[in-house]
C-alpha positions as CSV (number, residue, x, y, z in Angstrom):
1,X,75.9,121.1,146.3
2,X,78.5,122.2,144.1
3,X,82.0,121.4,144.7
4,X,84.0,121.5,142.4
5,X,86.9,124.2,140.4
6,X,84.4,125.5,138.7
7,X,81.5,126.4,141.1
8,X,81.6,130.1,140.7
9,X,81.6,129.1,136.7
10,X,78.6,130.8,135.7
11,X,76.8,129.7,132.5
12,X,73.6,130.9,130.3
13,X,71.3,128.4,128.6
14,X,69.7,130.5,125.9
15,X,67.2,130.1,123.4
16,X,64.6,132.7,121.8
17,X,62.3,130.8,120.6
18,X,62.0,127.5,123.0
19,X,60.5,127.6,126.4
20,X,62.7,127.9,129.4
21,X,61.1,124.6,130.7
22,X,62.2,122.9,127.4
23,X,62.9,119.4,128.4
24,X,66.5,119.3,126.9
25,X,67.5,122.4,127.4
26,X,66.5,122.6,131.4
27,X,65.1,119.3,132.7
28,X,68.0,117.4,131.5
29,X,71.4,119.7,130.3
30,X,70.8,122.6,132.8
31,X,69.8,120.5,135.9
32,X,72.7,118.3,135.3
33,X,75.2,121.1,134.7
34,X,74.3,122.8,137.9
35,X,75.6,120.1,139.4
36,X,78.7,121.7,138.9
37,X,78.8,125.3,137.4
38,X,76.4,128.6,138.6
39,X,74.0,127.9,135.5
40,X,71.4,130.8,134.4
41,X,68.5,129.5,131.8
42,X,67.1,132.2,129.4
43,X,64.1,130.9,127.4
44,X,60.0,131.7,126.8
45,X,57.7,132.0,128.9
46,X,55.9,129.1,130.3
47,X,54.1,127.5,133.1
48,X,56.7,126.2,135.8
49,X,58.1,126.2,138.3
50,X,62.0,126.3,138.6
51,X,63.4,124.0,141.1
52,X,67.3,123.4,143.2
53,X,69.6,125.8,142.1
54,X,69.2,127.1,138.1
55,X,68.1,130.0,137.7
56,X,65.6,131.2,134.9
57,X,65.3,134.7,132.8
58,X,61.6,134.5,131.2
59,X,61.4,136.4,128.1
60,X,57.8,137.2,126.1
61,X,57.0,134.2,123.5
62,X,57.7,134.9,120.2
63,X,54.5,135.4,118.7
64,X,56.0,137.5,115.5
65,X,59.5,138.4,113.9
66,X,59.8,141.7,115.8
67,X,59.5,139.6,119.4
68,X,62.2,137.1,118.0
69,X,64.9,139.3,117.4
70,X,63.6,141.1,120.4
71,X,64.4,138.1,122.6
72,X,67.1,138.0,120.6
73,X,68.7,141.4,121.9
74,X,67.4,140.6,125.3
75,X,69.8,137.4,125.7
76,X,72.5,139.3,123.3
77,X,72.4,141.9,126.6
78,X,72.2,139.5,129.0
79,X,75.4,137.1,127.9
80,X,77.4,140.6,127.4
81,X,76.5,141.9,130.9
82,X,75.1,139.1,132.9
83,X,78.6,138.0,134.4
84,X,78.0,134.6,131.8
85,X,81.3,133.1,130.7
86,X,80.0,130.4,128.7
87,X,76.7,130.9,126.4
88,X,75.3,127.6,125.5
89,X,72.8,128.5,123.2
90,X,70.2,126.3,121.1
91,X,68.2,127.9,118.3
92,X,70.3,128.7,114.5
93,X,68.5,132.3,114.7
94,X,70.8,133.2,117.7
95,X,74.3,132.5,115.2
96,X,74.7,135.7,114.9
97,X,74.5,136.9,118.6
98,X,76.7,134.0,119.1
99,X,79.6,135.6,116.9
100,X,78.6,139.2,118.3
101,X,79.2,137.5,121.7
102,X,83.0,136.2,120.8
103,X,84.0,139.7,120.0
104,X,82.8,140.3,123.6
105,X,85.7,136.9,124.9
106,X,82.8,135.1,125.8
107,X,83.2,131.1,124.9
108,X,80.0,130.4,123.3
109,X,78.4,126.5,122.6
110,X,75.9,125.8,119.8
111,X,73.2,123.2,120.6
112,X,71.7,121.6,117.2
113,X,68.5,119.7,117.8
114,X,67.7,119.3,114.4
115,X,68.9,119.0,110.8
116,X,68.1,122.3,109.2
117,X,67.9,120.9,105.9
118,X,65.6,118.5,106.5
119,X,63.2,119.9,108.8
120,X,62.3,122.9,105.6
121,X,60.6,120.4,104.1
122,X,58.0,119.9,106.6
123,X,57.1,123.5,107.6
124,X,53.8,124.6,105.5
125,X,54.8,127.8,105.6
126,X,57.7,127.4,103.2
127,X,57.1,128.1,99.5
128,X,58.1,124.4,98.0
129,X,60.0,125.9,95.2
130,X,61.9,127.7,98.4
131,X,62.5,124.6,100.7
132,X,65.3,124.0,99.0
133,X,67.2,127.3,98.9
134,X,66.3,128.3,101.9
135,X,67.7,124.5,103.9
136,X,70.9,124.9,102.3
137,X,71.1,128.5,103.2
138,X,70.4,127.9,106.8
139,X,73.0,125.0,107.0
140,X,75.6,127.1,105.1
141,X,75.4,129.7,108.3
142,X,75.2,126.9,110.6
143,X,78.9,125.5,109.3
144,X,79.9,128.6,109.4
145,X,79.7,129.4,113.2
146,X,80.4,125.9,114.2
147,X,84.2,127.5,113.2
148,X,84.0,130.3,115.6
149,X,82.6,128.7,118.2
150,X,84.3,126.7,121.2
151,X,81.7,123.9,120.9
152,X,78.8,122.4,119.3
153,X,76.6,120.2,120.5
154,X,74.0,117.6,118.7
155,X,71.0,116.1,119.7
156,X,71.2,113.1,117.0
157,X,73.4,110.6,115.4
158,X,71.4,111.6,111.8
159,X,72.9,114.7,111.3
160,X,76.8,114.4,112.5
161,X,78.0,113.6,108.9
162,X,76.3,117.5,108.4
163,X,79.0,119.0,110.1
164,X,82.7,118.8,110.0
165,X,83.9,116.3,112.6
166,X,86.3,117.5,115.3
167,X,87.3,117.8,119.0
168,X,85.2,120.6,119.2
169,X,81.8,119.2,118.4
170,X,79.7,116.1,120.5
171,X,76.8,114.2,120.4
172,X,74.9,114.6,123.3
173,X,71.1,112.4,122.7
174,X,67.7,113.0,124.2
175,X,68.2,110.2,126.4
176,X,65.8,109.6,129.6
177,X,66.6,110.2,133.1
178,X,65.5,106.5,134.4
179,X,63.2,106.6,137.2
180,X,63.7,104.1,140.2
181,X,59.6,102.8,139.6
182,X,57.6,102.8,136.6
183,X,54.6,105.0,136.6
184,X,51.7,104.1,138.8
185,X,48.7,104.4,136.0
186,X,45.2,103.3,135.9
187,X,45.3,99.8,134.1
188,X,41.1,100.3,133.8
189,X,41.8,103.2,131.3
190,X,40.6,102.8,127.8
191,X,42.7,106.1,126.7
192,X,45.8,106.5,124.9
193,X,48.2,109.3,125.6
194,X,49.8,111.5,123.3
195,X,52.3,113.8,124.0
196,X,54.0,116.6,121.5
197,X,53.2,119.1,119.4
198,X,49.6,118.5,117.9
199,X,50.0,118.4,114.2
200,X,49.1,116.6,110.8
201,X,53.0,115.8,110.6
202,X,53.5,114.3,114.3
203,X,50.0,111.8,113.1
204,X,47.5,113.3,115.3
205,X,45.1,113.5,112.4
206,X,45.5,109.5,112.4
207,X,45.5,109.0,116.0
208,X,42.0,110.6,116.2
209,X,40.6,108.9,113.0
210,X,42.1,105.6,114.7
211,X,39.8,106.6,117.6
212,X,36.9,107.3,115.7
213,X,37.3,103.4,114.4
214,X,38.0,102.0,117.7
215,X,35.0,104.2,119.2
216,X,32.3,102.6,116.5
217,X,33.1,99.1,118.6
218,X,33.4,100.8,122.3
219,X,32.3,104.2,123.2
220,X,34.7,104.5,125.9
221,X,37.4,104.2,124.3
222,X,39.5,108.0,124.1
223,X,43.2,109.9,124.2
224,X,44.6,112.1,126.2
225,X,45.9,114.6,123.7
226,X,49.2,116.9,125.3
227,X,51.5,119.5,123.9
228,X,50.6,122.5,121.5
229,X,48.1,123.0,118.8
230,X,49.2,125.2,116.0
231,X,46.8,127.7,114.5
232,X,47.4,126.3,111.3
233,X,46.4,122.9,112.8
234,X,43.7,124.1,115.0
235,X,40.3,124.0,112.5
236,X,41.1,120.1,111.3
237,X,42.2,118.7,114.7
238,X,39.0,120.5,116.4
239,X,36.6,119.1,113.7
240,X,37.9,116.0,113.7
241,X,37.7,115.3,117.8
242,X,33.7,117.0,117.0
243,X,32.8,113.9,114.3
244,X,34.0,111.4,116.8
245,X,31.0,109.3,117.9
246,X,32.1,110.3,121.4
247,X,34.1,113.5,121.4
248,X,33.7,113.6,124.9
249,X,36.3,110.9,125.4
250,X,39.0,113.0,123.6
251,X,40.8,115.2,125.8
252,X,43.2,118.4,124.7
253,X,45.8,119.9,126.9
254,X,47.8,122.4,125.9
255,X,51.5,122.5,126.4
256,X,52.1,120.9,130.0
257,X,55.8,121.2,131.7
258,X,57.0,117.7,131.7
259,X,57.8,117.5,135.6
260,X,53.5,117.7,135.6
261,X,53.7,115.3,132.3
262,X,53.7,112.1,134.1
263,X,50.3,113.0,136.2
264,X,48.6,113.0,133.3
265,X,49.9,109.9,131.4
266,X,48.8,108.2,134.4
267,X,44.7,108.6,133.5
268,X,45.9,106.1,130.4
269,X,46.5,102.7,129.6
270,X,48.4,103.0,126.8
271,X,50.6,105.5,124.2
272,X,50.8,106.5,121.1
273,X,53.6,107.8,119.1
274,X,51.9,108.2,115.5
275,X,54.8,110.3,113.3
276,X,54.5,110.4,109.9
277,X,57.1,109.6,107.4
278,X,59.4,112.5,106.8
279,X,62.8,113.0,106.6
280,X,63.4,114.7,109.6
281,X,61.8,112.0,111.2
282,X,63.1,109.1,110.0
283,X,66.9,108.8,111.6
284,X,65.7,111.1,114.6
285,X,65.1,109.6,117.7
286,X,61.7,110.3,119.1
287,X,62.5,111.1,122.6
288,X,58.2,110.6,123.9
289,X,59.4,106.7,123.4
290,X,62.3,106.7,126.2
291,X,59.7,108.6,128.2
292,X,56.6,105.7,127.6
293,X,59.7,102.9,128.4
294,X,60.8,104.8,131.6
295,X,57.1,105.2,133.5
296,X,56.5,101.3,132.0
297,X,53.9,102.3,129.5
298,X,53.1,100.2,126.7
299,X,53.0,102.2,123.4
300,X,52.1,102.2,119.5
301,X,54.5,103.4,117.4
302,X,55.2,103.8,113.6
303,X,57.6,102.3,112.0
304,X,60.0,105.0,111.0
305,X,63.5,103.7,110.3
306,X,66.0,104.6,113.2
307,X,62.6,103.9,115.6
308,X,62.5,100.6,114.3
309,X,66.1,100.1,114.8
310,X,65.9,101.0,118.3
311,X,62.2,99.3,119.1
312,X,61.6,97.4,117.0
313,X,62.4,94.2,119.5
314,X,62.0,93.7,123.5
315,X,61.2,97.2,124.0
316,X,57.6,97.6,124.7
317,X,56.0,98.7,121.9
318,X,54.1,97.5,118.9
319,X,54.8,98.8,115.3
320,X,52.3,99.9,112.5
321,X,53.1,101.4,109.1
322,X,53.2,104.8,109.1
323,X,49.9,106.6,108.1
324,X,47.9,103.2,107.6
325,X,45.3,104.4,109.9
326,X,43.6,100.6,110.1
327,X,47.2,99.2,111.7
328,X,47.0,101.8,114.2
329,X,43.4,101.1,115.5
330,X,44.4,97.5,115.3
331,X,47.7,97.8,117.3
332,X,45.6,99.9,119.8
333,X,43.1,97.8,120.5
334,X,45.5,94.8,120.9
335,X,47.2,97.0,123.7
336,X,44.0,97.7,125.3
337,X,42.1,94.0,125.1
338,X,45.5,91.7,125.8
339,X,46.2,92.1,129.5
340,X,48.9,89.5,128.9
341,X,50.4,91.5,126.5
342,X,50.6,94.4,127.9
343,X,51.8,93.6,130.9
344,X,54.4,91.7,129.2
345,X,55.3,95.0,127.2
346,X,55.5,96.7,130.5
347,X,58.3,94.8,131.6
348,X,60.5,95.3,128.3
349,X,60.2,98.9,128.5
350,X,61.3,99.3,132.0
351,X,64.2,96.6,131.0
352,X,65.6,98.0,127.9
353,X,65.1,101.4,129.2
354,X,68.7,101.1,131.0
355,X,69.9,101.0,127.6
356,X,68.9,104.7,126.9
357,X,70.1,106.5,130.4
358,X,70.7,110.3,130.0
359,X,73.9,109.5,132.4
360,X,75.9,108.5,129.2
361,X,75.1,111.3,127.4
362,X,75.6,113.7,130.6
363,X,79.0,112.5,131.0
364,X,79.5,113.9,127.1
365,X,78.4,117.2,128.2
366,X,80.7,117.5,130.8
367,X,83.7,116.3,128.7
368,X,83.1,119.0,126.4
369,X,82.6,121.8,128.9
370,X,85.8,120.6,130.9
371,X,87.6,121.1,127.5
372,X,86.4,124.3,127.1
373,X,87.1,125.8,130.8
374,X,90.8,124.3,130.4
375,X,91.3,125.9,127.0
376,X,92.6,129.2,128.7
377,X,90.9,132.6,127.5
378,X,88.5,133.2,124.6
């Protein structure tokens, strides 16, 4: 129930782009600010179902540049109209209606969940010659709204030094909301789970040619593969899983809302978080870990450098270098033949776990949005 000053307080989570079930935006912000302000989530379609008291706007997904800044308009209208008085928003498309909205005396929060410049470099869409120009570009808008705007928000540590530090801008991590018992999963499994967006630069490619290796000793031996697959990744992940000696073993699942993510990481032993080395990726957190270490799940992970900072030691995983596909089968099939081992890991996930509580970074949220309610008037 909400019972505090600001009950009547109504807020709009927005974003064009990203699902309304996002797991930042509404399993973990939006569900904990409800707790204490009317909160409205605007987002994408996607399968769901909303539960306790937000309340969710479902616009079409943007399947082209006309449907973007469609969306766009939509949540534009909504935050002018929809009785909002904050707009939290959380993709760098939605700047502008972010500065259209402060003509309108509506306070107005930018969420960053990733650095701009580096995250150019790994979209194959991008010219190379244009990754460049187009990062900076990007960023150079992004510093200029965080001026306008009564808050911003990060995601990560990696890219505060991006932005000009003041009282007006937090860091408010991907962290885990810690469940009271680790998952109940099927310890006869000989799959691994993946979960995130299926693509060459997130390692599925190596995952499955890690299976293909592990399959030549026991047939069995398969992934559960969750989260969406790209139509630019679609024709080398498919042929891949078909060479497998058992493709049958490999399982796809497209993008699964993560309140149903848990029911399927309990068909599998083990998981798998295979990244690539990339700059976005190397001082970003990657949040599927906190998730493995809450449900007590063993996992493989590469060795990225803020990931090996956090997990490298006592935390339940075992490391490879990332891309060597031959460390990856090996670290696997250690995970899958060691009962001692992984039960062992099992227990220094759920302990260090604690370390990484979204309560921490909840009460960071709430600092920032008392600041903002006190401030007076936009």
């Amino acid at each position: 129930m909400i019972t505090n000053e600001h009950a009547q307080t109504r807020l709009l989570l927005a974003s064009s782009i990203h699902r309304w079930n996002d797991v930042r935006i509404y399993h973990k912000e939006a569900k904990s600010l409800a707790s204490r302000y009317d909160v409205t989530v605007i987002g994408a379609e996607s399968p769901g179902t909303a539960v306790g008291t937000v309340s969710v706007v479902q616009l079409p997904r943007p399947r082209s540049p006309r449907r973007r800044l469609l969306n766009a308009l939509n949540i534009l209208k909504e935050g002018i109209i929809g009785g909002a008085r904050v707009i939290h928003f959380h993709d760098p498309e939605l700047i502008w209606v972010g500065l259209l909205l402060k003509l309108f005396r509506k306070k107005v929060v930018y969420d960053v969940h990733e650095d701009l410049r580096a995250i150019t470099q790994i979209r194959s869409w991008i010219p190379n010659r244009l990754k460049g120009v187009l990062g900076f570009l990007a960023h150079s808008v992004e510093l200029i709204g965080q001026w306008f705007f009564d808050g911003v928000i990060l995601a990560e540590d990696s890219y505060l030094n991006n932005f000009s530090q003041n009282d007006r801008l937090v860091v408010a991590r991907n962290y885990v909301r810690i469940d009271d018992q680790p998952l109940n999963k099927n310890l006869a499994s000989r799959k691994v789970f993946y979960a995130g967006s299926v693509t060459a630069a997130r390692g599925v490619g190596d995952l499955i040619e890690a299976i293909a290796t592990l399959q030549r000793e026991e047939r069995r031996i398969g992934a559960v593969i969750v989260g969406n697959l790209p139509a630019s990744d679609f024709e080398a992940v498919t042929q891949l899983i078909s060479a497998l000696p058992n493709p049958d073993a490999v399982q796809l699942v497209s993008y699964t809302d993560f309140a149903d993510l848990h029911l399927l990481a309990s068909r599998c032993r083990i998981a798998v978080v295979p990244l690539r080395m990339a700059r976005n990726y190397a001082r970003s957190i990657p949040t599927k870990i906190l998730d493995y270490m809450n449900w007590g799940m063993p996992f493989v992970y590469s060795r990225l450098e803020l990931t090996d900072e956090l997990f490298g030691h006592g935390s339940g995983g075992i490391g490879y270098t990332p891309g060597n596909v031959d460390e990856l089968a090996g670290a696997i099939r250690c995970l899958l033949t060691d009962p001692a081992l992984h039960q062992g890991l099992r227990r220094e996930a759920r302990e260090k776990v604690n370390k990484f509580a979204w309560e921490s970074e909840e009460a960071a949220l709430f600092r920032l949005y008392d600041d903002i309610l006190s401030s007076g008037e936009a």
